[in-house]
C-alpha positions in Angstrom: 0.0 0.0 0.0 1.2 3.5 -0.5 1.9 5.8 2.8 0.4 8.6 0.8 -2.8 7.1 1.9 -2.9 5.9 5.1 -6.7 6.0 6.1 -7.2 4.0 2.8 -4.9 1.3 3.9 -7.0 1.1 7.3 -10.2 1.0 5.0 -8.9 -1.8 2.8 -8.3 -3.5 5.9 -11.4 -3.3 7.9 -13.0 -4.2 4.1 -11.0 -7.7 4.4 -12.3 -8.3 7.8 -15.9 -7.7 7.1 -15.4 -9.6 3.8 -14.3 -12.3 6.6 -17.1 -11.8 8.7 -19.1 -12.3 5.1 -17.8 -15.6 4.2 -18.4 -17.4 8.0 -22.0 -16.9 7.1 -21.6 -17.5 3.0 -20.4 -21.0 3.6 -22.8 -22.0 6.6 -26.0 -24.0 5.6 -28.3 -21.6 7.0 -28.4 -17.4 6.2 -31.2 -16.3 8.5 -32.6 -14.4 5.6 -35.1 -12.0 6.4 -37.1 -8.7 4.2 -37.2 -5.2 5.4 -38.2 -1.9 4.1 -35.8 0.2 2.2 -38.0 3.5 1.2 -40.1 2.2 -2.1 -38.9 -1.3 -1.9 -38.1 -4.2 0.1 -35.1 -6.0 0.3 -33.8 -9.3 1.6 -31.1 -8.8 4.9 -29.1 -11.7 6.3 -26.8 -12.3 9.1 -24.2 -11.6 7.0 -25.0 -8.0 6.6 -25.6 -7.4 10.1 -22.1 -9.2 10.7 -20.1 -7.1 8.6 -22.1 -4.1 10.1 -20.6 -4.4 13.6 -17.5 -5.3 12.0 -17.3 -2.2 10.4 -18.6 0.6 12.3 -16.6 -1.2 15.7 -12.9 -0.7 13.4 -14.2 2.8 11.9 -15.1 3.8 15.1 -11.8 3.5 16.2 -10.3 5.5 13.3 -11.9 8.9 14.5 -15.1 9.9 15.6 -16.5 10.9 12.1 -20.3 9.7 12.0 -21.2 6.5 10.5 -24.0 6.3 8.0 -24.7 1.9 7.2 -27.7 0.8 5.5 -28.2 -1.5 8.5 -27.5 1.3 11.3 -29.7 3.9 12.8 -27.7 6.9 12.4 -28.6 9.5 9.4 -28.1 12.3 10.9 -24.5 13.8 10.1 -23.0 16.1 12.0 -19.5 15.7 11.3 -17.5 17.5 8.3 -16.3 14.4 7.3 -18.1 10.9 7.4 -18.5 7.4 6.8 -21.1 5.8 4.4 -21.0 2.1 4.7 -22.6 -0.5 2.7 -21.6 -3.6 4.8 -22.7 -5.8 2.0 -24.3 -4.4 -1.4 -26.1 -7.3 -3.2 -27.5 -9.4 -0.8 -29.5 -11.0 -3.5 -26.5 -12.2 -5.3 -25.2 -13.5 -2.2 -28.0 -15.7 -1.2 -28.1 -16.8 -5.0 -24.4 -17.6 -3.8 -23.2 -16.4 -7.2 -20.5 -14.3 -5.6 -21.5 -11.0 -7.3 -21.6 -9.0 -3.5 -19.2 -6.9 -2.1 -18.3 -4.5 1.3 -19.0 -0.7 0.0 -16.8 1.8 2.7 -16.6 5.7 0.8 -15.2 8.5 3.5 -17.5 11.5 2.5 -17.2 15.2 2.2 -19.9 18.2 1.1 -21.9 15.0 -0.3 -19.5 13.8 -2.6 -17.1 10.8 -2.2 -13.4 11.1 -1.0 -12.1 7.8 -0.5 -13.7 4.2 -1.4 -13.2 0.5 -1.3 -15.2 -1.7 -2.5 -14.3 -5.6 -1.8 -15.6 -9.0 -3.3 -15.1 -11.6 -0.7 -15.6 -14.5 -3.0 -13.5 -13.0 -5.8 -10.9 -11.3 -3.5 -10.8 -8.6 -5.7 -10.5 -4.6 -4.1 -11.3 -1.7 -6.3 -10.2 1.7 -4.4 -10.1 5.3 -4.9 -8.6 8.2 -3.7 -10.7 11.2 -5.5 -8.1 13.7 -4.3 -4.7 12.2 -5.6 -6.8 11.2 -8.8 -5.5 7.6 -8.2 -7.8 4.5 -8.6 -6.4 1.0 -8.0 -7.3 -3.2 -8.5 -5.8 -5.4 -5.6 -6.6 -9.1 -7.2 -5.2 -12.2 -5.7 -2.7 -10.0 -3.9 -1.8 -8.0 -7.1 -1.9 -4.3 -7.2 -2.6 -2.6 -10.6 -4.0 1.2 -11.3 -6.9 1.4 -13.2 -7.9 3.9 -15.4 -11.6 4.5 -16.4 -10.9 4.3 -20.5 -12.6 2.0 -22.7 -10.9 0.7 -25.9 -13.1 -2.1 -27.5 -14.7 -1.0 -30.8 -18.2 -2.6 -30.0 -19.4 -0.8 -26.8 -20.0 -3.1 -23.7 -22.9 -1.7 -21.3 -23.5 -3.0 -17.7 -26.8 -4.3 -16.7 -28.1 -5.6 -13.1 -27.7 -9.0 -12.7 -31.2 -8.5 -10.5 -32.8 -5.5 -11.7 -33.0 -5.0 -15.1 -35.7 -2.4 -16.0 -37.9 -1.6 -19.4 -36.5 1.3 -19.5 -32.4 -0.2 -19.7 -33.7 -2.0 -22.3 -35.0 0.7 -24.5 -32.0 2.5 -23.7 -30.1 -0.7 -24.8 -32.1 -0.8 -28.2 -31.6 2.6 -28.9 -28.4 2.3 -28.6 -28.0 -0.7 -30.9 -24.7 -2.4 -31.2 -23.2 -3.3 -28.2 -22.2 -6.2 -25.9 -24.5 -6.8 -22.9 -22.6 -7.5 -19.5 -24.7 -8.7 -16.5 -23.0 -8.1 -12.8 -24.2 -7.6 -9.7 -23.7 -5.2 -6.9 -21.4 -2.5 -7.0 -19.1 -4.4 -9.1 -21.1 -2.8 -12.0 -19.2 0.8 -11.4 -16.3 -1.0 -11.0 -16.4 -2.8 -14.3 -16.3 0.8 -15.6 -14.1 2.3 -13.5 -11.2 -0.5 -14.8 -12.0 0.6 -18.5 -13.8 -3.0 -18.5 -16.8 -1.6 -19.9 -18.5 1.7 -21.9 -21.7 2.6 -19.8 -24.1 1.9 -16.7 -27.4 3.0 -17.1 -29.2 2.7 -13.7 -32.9 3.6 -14.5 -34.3 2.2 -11.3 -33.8 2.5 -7.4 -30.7 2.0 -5.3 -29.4 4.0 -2.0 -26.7 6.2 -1.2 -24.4 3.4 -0.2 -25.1 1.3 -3.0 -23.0 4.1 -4.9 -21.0 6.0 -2.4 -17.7 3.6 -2.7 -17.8 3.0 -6.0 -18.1 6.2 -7.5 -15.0 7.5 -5.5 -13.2 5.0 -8.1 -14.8 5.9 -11.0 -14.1 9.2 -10.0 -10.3 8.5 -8.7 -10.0 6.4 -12.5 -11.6 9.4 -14.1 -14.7 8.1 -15.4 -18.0 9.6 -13.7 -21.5 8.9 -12.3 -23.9 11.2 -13.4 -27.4 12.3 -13.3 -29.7 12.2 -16.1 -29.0 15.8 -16.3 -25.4 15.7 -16.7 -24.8 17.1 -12.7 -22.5 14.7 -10.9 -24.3 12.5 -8.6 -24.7 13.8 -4.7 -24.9 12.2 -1.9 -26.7 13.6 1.6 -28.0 10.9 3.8 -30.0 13.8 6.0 -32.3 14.8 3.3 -32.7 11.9 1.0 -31.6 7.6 1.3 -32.5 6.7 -2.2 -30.7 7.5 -5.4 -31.4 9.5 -8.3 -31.4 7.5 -11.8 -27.9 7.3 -13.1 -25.4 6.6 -16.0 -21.5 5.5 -15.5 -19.4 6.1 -17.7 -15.0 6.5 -18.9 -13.4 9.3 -19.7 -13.8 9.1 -23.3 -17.3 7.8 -23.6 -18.7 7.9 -27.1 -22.4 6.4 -26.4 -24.5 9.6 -26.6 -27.0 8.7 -24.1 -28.5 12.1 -23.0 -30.2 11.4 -26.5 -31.4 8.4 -26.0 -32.9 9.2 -22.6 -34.9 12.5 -23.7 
């Protein structure tokens, strides 16, 4: 890790031992999976989630005393300058479907936008992290550090759909479009798949929550791609106010799919 960026190093490791908190439960026979109510829509919660939750606010409590903001805390109220919003794990769906699609989403936030954010894949033991300031987004796989640079090359554009939640409205996007190569993925791995140049856009015409996004989007940021509203703005983040997500596109640096066309 680089000394530059200490508190990153200390997120990349409280990431790991979520993730480990993650995979106790991932490889037991039963998840205690239960549904509760996420503003318009209900999701499924697990012991996992609530495992990686203590994990995480315990070890970022002892960073500082910024405030925590997890989708499966109490807390969104933020008082602090500076603060954490914590996904302990985004997908949920994909991990009872136990296709390893899930990950641990920690972003340090600042005048609601992302500053710093990890995102780790348990089951893949992959870590995508940003550092929005320094401009300098990284891939830790197997052990193996690589920057990553949010550029896309491919002549036939690849766009990123939800594994789970694919809408009517991606798909007419998707048609207008025309040519192109569709790439499923679930959780926040879908802004990373950008973010590493991997893909050309993310639509995301339907509902997700601050911290589905928070963590991410400091790497497609950091990588120098971006996650934008419909309307071009950069998308903003303030737990006080509002939980749930505007719709969104990702996209590289040098995106070439016109898609404030295709969505007017």
């Amino acid at each position: 890790m680089h000394k530059e960026t200490p508190l990153l190093e200390h997120m990349i490791r409280i990431a790991r031992r979520a993730g480990d908190a993650i995979m106790e439960v991932y490889t037991s026979d039963d998840f205690g999976v239960e549904t509760k109510h996420d503003g318009d829509f209900d999701s499924p919660l697990t012991q996992a989630d609530k495992a990686a939750h203590d994990v995480i606010v315990g070890e970022l409590a002892k960073l500082n005393g910024y405030d925590i903001v997890s989708e499966e805390g109490d807390n969104r109220k933020v008082k602090t300058e500076l603060y954490w919003l914590v996904d302990p794990l985004d997908g949920t769906k994909e991990f009872v479907k136990r296709n390893g699609e899930f990950t641990v989403n920690i972003a340090l936030m600042k005048a609601n936008r992302p500053l710093l954010g990890v995102v780790y894949a348990p089951v893949l033991d992959v870590y995508y992290c940003g550092n929005v300031e320094h401009r300098k987004a990284f891939k830790i796989e197997k052990g193996e550090r690589k920057d990553i640079f949010a550029e896309y090359t491919d002549d036939t554009p690849k766009v990123v759909v939800s594994r789970s939640h694919k809408d009517d409205q991606t798909q007419k996007l998707l048609n207008a479009i025309g040519r192109y190569n569709e790439v499923a993925m679930g959780s926040s791995l879908k802004l990373c798949l950008v973010a590493e140049g991997a893909a050309s856009l993310y639509p995301r015409l339907g509902p997700t929550s601050l911290w589905d996004t928070a963590a991410a989007d400091a790497v497609v940021t950091s990588a120098g791609g971006a996650v934008k509203n419909l309307d071009g703005s950069l998308l903003s983040y303030d737990p006080t106010t509002q939980i749930l997500n505007p719709f969104f596109v990702v996209e590289p640096a040098n995106n070439s799919i016109a898609w404030t066309d295709y969505l007017k």
